[in-house]
N, C-alpha and C positions, 0 to 999 in steps of 0.2 A: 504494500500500500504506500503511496507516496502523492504529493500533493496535486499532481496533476488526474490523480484517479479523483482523488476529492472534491478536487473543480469541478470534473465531468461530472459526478453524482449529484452533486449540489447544483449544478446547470438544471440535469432532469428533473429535480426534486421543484426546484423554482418553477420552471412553468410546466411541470407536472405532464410532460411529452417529451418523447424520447424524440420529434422530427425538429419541436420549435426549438428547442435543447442543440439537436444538431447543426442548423443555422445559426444559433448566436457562435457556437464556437468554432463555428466551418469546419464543420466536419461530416462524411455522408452519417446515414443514420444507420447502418450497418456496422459501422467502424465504430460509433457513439456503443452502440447497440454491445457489441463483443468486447466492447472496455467494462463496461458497466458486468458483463458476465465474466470476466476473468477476476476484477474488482471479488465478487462473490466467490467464488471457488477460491480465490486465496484465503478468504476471511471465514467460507466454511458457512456462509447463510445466505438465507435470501433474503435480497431486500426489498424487490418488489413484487408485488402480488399481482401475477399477470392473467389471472384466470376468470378475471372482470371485464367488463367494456371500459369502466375507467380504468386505468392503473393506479395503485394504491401503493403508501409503504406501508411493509411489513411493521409489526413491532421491532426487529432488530432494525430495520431500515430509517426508525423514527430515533431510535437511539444514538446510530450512527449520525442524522441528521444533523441532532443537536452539540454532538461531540465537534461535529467535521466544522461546522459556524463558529466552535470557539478557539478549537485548532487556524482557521483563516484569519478570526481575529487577532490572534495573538502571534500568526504571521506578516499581519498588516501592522500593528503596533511595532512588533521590530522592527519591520523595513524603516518605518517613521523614526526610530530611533537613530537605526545607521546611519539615516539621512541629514538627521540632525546633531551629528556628531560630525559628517563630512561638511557640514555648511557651518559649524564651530557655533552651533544654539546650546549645544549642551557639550560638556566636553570637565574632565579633571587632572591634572597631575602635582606631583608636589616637588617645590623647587625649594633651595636651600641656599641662604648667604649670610655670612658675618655682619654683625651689628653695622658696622661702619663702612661695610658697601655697601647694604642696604638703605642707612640712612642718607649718604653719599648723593644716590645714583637710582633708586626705583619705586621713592613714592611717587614722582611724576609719569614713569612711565606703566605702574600698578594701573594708575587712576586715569590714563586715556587707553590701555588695555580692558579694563575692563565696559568704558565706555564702549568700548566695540564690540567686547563680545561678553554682554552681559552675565551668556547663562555659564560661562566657564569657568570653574569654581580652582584657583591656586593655593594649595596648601602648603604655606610659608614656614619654615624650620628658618630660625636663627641658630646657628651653633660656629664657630670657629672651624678657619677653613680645614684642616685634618680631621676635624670630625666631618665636615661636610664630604670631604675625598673617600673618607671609611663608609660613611651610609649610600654613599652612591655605590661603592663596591658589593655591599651589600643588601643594594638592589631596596631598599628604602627611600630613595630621592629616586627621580626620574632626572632633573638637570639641576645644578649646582654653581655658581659665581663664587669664584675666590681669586687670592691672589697668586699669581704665576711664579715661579714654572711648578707643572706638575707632571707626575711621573706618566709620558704621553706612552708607553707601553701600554697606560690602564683605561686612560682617557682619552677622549677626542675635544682637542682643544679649538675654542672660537677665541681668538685677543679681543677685547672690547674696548680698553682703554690701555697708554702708557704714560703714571705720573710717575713725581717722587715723594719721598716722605719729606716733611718738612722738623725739623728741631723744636720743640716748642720750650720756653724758660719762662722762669718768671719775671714779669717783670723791671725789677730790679735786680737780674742775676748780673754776674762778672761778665757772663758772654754777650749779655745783651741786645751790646751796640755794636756788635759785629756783623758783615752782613755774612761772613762764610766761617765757620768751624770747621778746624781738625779735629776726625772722630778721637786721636790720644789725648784729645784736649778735657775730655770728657771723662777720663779714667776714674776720675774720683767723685764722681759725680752720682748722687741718687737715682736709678733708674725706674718711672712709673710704667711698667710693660702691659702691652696686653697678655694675660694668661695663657699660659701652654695651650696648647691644640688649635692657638690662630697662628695662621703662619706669619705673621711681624712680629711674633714674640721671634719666632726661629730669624727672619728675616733682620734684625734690628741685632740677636744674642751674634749670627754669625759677621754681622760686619763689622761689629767690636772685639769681637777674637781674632779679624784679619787684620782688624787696626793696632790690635797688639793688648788687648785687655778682656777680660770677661768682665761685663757689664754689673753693676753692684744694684741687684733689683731689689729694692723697697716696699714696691708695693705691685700688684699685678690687679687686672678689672678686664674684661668682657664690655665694659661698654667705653666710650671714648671720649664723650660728655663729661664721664665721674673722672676720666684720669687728665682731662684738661682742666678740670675743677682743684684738683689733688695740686698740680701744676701750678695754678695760682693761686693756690694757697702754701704755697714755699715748699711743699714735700716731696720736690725733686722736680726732674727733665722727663722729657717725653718725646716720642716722636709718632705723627699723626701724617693721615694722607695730609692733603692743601684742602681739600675739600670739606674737611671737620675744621680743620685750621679756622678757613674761615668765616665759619659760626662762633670762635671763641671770643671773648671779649679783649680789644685790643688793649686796653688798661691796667687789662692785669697780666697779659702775658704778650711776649715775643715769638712769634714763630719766626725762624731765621730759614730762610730760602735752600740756603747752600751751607752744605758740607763738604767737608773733603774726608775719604770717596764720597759722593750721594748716595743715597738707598733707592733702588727703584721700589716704585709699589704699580705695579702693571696687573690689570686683572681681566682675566677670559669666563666664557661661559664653556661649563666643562660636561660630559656625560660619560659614564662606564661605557666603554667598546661595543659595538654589536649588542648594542642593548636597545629594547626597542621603544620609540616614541610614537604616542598617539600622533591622532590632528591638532587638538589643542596643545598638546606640546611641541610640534614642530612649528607651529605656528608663534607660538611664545620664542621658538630660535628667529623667527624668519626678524618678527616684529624689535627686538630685543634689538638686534644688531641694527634691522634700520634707525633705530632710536642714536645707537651711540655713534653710527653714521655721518647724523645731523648735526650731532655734540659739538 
């Protein structure tokens, strides 16, 4: 039994003749005729009571009836649905970014995605980017933004943006009024880091081990706001994208431009390998990068 047998019985059953049956679905009435009996002999009944001048259904044939209408509807309802997943009305996946690209970089572009495509629901993970690279390994995120480079054996990488980190002090620190810092200059310097598992904790610890110090960390935070806060209130240095920088209050703090080396902070849109993305997620790739296109 398969759907096209169901059609045809359900054709018969509607205008109750096997001939008017056989013209809507062009087909001869012989042909109609020996589907509808092959229909029966796999299913082992009969469905319609041919030893009338009307034809009638059987009681199995009334059952089948009402089965085979809800069987169609709830093959109509699918179609509906795939369709409206191919046309992005309805659609889900979940995407994953550190506090400070996210605040950075995608509440504007959230809020004219989702203007377009209302019914697509993004289920947002904040965590630090090694966590974000582990839950997409383990198939928990669908796409993921952090900061570069990442081990592209595991990922497929999109670049989205390339900044640098900016120096932040306080203030009235000794460095203040400089426009460029050498990173040894810093040796003894309080470090307010972001917490293990964001990669500018790693990104910020390895370019002060190449400067020639491991960095003396004070205090560590998840978010960027509390450690630019920390910053002006005298409990060390910091180093932030430009982009947090410039939410901070110029009054109480220095962000200095240049370092010697600088730190890049460059950030891609990343996915696990041969991992598969809906419509609404690939379309979140297509939309994403037109956004940081225009940037």
């Amino acid at each position: 039994m398969d759907i096209r047998s169901l059609t045809y019985f359900l054709e018969v059953v509607k205008h109750n003749s096997f001939s008017k049956a056989s013209q809507q679905l062009h087909l001869s009435q012989p042909t109609l005729s020996k589907m509808i009996k092959q229909l029966e002999e796999e299913l082992g009944v009969v469905l319609f009571d041919r030893s009338t001048r009307r034809m009638q259904l059987t009681e199995t044939g009334e059952t089948l009836s009402r089965h085979a209408r809800l069987v169609m509807q709830a093959l109509e309802h699918l179609q509906s649905a795939l369709q409206d997943i191919r046309d992005l009305r309805t659609g889900q996946f979940a995407f994953g970014m550190p506090p400070v690209i996210g605040a950075s970089f995608f509440p504007r572009i959230l809020a004219r995605f989702h203007r377009l495509y209302p019914g697509v629901h993004i289920q947002l993970v904040e965590e630090g980017g090694k966590q974000i690279e582990q839950m997409l390994l383990e198939g928990k995120l669908d796409l993921g933004v952090v900061v570069l480079p990442v081990n592209e054996e595991w990922f497929d990488v999109i670049p989205l943006v390339e900044r640098k980190l900016r120096l932040v002090l306080p203030a009235g620190h000794r460095l203040a009024s400089m426009d460029s810092i050498p990173l040894p200059a810093l040796k003894e310097e309080p470090f307010i880091m972001f917490r293990k598992g964001f990669s500018l904790h790693d990104k910020v610890r390895v370019a002060c081990i190449e400067a020639g110090f491991e960095p003396r960390i004070a205090y560590e935070s998840a978010q960027w706001d509390f450690i630019g806060e920390l910053v002006a209130a005298g409990m060390g240095i910091a180093f932030l994208p430009e982009t947090a920088c410039e939410k901070l209050d110029p009054r109480q703090v220095k962000a200095v431009a240049g370092t010697d080396p600088q730190i890049d902070w460059n950030i891609g849109l990343i996915r696990r390998k041969d991992s598969y993305l809906n419509h609404a997620a690939r379309e979140w790739v297509r939309f994403v990068q037109a956004e940081f296109s225009m940037a």
